[in-house]
TORBA-377452 format. One record per residue (C-alpha): residue number from 0; residue in three letters; y, z, x. Coordinates in pm, 1 decimal, decimal comma. Layout:
+-----+------+----------+----------+----------+
| seq | type |       py |       pz |       px |
+-----+------+----------+----------+----------+
| NUM |  ALA |        Y |        Z |        X |
...
+-----+------+----------+----------+----------+
***
This chain:
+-----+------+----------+----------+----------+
| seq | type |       py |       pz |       px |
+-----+------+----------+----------+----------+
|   0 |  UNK |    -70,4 |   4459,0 |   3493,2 |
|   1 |  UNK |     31,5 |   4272,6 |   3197,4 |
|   2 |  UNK |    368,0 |   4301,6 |   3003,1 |
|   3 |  UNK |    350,8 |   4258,3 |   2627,1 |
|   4 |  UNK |    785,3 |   4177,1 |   2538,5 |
|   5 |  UNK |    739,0 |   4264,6 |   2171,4 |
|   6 |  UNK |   1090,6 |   4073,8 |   1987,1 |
|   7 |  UNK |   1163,5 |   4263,9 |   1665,6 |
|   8 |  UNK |   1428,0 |   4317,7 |   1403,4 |
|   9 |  UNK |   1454,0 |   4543,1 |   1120,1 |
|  10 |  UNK |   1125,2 |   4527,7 |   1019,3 |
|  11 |  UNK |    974,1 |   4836,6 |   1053,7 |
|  12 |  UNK |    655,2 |   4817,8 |    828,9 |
|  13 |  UNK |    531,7 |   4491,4 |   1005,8 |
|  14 |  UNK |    640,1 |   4667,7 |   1377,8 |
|  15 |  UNK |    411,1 |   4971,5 |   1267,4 |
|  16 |  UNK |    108,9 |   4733,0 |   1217,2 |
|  17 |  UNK |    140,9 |   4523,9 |   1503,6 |
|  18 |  UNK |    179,4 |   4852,3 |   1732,4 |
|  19 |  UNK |   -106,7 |   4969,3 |   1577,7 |
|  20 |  UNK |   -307,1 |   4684,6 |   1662,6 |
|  21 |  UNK |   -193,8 |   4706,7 |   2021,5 |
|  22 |  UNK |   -299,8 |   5032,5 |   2043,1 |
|  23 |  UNK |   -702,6 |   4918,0 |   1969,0 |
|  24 |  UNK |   -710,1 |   4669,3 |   2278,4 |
|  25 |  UNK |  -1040,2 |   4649,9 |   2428,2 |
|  26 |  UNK |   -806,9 |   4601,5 |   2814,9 |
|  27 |  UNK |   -585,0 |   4883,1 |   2820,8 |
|  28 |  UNK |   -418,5 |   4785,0 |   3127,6 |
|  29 |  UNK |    -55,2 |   4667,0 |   2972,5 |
|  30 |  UNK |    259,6 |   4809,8 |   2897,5 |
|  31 |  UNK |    436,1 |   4711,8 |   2623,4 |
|  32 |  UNK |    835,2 |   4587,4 |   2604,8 |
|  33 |  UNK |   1030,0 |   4616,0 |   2304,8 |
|  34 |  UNK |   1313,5 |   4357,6 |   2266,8 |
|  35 |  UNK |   1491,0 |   4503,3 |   1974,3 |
|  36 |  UNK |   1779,0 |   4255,0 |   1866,5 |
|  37 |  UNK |   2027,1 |   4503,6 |   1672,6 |
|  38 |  UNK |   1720,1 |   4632,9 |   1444,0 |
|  39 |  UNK |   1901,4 |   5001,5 |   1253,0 |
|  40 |  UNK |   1742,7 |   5314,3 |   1350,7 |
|  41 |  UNK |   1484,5 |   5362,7 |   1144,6 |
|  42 |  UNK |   1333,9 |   5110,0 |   1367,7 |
|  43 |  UNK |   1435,4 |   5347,4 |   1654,9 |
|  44 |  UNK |   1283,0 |   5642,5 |   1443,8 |
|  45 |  UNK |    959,0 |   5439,8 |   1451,8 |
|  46 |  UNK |    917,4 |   5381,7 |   1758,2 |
|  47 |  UNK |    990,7 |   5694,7 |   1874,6 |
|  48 |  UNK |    707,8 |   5830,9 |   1669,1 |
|  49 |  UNK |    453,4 |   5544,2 |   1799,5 |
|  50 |  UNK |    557,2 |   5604,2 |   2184,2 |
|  51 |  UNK |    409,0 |   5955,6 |   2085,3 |
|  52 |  UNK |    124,5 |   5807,9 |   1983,5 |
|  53 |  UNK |     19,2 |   5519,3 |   2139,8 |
|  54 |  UNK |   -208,1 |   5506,9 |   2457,2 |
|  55 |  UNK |     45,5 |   5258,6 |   2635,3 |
|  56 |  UNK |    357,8 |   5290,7 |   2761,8 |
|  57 |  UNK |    629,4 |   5156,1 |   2536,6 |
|  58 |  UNK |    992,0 |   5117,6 |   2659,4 |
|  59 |  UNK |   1286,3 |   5078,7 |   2374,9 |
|  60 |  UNK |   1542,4 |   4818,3 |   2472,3 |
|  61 |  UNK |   1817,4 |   4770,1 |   2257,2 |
|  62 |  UNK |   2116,9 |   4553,7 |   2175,7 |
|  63 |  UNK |   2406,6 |   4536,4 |   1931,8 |
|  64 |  UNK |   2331,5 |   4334,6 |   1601,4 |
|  65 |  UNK |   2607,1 |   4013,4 |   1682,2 |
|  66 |  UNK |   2370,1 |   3800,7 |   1505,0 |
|  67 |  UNK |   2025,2 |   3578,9 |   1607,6 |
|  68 |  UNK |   2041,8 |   3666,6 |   2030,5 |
|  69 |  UNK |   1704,6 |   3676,0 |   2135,3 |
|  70 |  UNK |   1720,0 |   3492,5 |   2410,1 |
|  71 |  UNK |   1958,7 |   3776,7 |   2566,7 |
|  72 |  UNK |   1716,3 |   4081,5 |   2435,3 |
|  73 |  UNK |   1429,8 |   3869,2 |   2580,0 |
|  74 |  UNK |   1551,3 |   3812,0 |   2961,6 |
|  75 |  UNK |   1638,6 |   4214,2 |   2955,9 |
|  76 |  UNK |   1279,4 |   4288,5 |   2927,3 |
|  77 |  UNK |   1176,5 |   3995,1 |   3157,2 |
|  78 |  UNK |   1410,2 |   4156,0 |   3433,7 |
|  79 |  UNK |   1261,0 |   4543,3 |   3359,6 |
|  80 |  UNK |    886,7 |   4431,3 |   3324,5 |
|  81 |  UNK |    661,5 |   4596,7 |   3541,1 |
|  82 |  UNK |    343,2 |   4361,8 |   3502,6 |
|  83 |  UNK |    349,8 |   4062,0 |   3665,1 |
|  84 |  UNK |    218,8 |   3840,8 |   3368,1 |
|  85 |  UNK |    403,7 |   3864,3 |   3073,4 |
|  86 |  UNK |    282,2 |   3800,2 |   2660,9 |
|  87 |  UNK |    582,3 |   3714,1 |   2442,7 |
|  88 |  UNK |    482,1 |   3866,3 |   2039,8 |
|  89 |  UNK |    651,7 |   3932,5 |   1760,7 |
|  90 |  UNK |    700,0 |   4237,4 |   1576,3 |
|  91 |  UNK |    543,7 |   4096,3 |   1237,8 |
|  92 |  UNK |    206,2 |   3959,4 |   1411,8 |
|  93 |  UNK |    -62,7 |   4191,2 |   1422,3 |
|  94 |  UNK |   -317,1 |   4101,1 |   1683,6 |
|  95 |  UNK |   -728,5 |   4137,4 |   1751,9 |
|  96 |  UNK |   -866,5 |   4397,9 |   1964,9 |
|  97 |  UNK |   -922,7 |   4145,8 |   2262,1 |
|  98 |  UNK |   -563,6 |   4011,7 |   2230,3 |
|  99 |  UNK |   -483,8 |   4109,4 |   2618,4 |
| 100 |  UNK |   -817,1 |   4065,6 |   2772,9 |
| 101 |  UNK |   -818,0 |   3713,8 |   2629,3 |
| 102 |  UNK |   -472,7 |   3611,6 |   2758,8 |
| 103 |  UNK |   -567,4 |   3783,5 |   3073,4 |
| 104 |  UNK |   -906,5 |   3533,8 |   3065,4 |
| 105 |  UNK |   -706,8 |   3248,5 |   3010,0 |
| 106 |  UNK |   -411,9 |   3350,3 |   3277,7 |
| 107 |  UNK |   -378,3 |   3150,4 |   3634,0 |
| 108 |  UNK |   -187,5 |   3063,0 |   3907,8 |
| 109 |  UNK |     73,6 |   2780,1 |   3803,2 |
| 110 |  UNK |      2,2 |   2798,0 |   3440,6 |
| 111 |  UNK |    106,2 |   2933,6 |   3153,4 |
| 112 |  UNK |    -36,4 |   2980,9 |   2770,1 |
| 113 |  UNK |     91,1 |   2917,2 |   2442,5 |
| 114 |  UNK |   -108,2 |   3015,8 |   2175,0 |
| 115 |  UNK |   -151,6 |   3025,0 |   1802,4 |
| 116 |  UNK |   -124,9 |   3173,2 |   1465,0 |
| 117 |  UNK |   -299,2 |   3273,1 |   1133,7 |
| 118 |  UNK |    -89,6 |   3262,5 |    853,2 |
| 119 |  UNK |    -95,7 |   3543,7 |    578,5 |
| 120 |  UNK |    -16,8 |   3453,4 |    229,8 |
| 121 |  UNK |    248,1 |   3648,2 |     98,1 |
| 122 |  UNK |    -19,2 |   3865,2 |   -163,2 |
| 123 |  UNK |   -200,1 |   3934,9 |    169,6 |
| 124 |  UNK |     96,8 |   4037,6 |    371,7 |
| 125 |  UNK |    214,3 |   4282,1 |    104,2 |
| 126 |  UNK |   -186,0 |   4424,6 |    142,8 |
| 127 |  UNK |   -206,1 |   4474,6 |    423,2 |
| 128 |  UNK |    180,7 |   4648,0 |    455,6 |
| 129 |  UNK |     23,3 |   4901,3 |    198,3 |
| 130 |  UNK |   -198,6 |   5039,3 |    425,2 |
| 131 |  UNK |   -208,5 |   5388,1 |    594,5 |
| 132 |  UNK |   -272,1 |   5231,4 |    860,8 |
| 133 |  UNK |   -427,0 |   4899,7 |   1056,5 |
| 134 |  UNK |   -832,2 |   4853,8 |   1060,5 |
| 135 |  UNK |   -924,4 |   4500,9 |   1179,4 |
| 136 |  UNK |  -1282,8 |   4628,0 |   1136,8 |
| 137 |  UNK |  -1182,0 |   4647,9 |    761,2 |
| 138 |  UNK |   -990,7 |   4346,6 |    788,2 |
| 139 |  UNK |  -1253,4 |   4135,4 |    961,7 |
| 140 |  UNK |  -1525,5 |   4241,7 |    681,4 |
| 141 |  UNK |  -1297,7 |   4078,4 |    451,1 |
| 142 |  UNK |  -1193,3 |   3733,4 |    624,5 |
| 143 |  UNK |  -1427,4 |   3449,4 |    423,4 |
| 144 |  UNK |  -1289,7 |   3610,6 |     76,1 |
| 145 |  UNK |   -928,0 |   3608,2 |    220,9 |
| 146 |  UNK |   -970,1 |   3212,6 |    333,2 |
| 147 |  UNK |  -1120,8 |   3117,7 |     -5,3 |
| 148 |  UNK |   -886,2 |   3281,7 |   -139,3 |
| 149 |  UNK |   -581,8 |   3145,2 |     33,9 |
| 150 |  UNK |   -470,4 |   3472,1 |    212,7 |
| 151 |  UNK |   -505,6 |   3293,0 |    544,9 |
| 152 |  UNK |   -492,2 |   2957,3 |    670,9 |
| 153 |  UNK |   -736,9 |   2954,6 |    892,0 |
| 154 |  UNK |  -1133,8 |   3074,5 |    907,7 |
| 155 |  UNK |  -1300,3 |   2984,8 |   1272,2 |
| 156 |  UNK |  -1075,0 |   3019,4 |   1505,3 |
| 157 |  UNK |  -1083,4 |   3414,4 |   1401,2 |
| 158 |  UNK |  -1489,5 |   3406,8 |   1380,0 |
| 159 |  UNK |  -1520,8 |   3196,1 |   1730,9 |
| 160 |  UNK |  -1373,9 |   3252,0 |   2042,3 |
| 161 |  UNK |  -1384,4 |   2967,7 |   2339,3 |
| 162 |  UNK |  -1397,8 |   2978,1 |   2682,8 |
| 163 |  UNK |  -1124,7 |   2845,5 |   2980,8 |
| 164 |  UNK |  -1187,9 |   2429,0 |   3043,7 |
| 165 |  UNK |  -1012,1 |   2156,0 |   3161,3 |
| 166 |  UNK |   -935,3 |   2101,6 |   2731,2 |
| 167 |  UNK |   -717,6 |   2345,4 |   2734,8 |
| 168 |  UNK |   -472,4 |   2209,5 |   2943,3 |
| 169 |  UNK |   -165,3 |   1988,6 |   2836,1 |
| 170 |  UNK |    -74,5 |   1672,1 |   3053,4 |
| 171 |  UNK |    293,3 |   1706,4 |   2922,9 |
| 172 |  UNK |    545,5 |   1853,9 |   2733,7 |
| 173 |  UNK |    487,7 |   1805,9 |   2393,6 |
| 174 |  UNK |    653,1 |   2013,0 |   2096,1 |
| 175 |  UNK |    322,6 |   2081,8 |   1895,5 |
| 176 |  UNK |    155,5 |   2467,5 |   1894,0 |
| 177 |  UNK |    473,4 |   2592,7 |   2113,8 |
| 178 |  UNK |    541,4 |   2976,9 |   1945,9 |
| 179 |  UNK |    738,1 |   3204,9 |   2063,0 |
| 180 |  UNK |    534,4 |   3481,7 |   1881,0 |
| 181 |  UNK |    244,0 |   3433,2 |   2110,5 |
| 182 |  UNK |    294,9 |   3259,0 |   2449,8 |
| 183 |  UNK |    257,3 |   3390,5 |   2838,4 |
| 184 |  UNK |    350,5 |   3313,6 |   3218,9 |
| 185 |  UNK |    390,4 |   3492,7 |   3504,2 |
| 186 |  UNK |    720,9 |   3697,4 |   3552,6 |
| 187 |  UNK |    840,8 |   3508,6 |   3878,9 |
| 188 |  UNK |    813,9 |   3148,4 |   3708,0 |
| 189 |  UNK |   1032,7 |   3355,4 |   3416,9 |
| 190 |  UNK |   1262,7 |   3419,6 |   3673,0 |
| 191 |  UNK |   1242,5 |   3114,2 |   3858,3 |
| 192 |  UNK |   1419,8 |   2912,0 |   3594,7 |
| 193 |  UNK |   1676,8 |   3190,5 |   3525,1 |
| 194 |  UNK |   1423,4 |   3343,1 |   3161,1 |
| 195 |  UNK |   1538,5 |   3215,5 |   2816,9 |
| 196 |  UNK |   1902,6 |   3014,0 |   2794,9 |
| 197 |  UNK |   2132,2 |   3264,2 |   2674,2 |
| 198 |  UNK |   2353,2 |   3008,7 |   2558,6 |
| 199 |  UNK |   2104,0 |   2914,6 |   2265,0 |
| 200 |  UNK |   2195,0 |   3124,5 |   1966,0 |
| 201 |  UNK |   2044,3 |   3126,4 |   1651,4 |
| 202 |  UNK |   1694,3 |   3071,9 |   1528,4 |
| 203 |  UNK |   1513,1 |   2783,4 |   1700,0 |
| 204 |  UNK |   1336,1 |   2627,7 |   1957,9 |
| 205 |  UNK |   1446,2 |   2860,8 |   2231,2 |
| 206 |  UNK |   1085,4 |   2902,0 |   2256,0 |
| 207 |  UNK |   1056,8 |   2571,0 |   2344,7 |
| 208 |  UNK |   1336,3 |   2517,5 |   2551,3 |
| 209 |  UNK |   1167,7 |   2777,8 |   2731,0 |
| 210 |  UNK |    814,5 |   2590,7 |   2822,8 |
| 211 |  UNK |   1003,6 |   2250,2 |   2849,4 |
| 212 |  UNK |   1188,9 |   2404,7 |   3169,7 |
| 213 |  UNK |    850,8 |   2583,8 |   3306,7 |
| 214 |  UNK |    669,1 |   2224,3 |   3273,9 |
| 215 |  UNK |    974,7 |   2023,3 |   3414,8 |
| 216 |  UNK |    949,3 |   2339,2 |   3748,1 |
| 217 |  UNK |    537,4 |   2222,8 |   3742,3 |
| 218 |  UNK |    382,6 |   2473,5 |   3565,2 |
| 219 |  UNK |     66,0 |   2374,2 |   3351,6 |
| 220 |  UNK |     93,2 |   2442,8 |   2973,5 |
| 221 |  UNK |   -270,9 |   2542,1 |   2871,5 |
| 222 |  UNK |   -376,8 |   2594,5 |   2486,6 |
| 223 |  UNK |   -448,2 |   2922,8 |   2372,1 |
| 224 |  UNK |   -608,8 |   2840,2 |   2033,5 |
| 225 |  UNK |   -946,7 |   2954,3 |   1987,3 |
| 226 |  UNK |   -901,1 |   3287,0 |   2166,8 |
| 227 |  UNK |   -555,8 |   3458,6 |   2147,7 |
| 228 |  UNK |   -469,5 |   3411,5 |   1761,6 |
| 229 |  UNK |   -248,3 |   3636,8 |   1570,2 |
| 230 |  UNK |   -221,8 |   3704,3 |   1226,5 |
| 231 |  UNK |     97,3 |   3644,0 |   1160,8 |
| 232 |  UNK |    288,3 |   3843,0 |    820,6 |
| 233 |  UNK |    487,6 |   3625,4 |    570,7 |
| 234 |  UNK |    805,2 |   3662,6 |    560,9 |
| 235 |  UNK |   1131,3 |   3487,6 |    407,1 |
| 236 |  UNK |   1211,7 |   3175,8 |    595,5 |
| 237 |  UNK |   1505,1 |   3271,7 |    881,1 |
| 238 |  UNK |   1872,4 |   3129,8 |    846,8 |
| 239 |  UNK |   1812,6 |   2790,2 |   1018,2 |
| 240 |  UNK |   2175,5 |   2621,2 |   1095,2 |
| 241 |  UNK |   2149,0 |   2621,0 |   1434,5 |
| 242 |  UNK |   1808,0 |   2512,2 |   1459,7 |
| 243 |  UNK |   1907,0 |   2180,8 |   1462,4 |
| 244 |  UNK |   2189,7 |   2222,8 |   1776,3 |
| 245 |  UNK |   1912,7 |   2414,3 |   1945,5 |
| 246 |  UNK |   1627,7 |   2073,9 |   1894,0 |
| 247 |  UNK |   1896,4 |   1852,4 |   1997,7 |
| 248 |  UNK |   1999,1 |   2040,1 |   2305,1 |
| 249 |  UNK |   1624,7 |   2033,0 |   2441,4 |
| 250 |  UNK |   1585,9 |   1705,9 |   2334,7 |
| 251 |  UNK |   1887,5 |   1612,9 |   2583,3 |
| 252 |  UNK |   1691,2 |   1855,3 |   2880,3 |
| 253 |  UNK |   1394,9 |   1559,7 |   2813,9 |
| 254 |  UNK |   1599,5 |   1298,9 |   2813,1 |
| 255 |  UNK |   1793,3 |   1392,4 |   3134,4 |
| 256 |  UNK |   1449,3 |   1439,8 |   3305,8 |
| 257 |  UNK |   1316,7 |   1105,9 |   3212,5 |
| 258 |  UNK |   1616,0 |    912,7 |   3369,5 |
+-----+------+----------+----------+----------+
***
């Protein structure tokens, strides 16, 4: 089974859609995890309603608001996943009907996936957040007028969806397409380098602290463009002051492993 860790934060309009989407998946075989760092309770209210009403399992874990922990929200639902493969998302990404059962294409032995985004203008974000409730049918019908009209950055990677190859797979660890919003491994290579570094506070590049240390163990990053995009809402840009301690401290971890 898979495990879908779902990272959110007082945002419950954008959590609404993206459970919503979740709940369309053509592979129903996933629970989902929901990493709530410190979000008030009408987040809790939500989800209480959508556990109701979803056809998945959803599990609420929660932790004090002490500021940007994710990391520590994060390895709590690594350790109390059930699945043994595991999608990281974020609560304001909403995400196609085949979002598992193209991760689950794309999952293997000794790999693991990161994959990519759409971007949604803000006009288009505030749309689609107006909504009773989410209809990718609807939303699909609409995608060439949304492109040429700048409510999303990106056309055929929605309309065209590519198989597994040898193209997909990365021969090192490079920064580039790494997203914490939509990435997977398998649960014992989580646990095998100890999850996320707790010690990494703040937004930034935890997510890619993360892959560096799966790479540097020997797992195989593979790309998951062109089959597991999400359409990801605009929002405000996060306080960034630790983002550059967090880039320097990964940039040591490559540096160490080079000598």
């Amino acid at each position: 089974m898979i495990s879908i860790l779902l990272a959110t934060y007082n945002w419950p309009q954008a959590l609404k859609l993206c459970l919503e989407s979740l709940s369309t998946q053509t592979d129903p075989n996933f629970e989902i995890i929901i990493a709530d760092d410190g979000s008030s309770t009408e987040t809790k209210n939500l989800i209480e309603t959508m556990q109701s009403e979803l056809p998945v399992k959803i599990t609420h874990l929660w932790q004090e608001d002490q500021g940007f922990r994710k990391t520590r929200i994060l390895n709590q639902a690594i350790n109390v996943a059930r699945g043994n493969y595991l999608v990281f998302l974020d609560g304001d990404c909403i995400v196609q009907p085949d979002f598992v059962a193209e991760h689950r294409k794309l999952s293997q032995a000794g790999y693991l996936t990161t994959g990519s985004r759409v971007l949604l203008s803000e006009s288009l974000t505030k749309d689609l957040l107006a909504w009773t409730c989410w209809d990718f049918k609807k939303f699909a019908d609409r995608l060439l007028s949304y492109r040429l009209s700048g409510g999303i950055n990106k056309y055929w990677p929605l309309k065209i969806k590519l198989g597994d190859g040898a193209w997909r797979k990365y021969q090192k660890f490079v920064w580039r397409r790494i997203k914490g919003c939509n990435m997977a491994c398998w649960k014992a290579d989580a646990l095998a380098i100890d999850g996320f570094d707790e010690s990494m506070t703040g937004w930034g590049h935890e997510d890619a602290d993360f892959i560096f240390r799966l790479q540097n163990r020997g797992v195989i990053r593979k790309s998951g463009s062109w089959s597991t995009e999400v359409l990801h809402l605009h929002h405000r840009i996060n306080d960034q002051s630790k983002a550059a301690e967090n880039a320097q401290r990964v940039r040591e971890k490559i540096l160490a492993k080079a000598r």
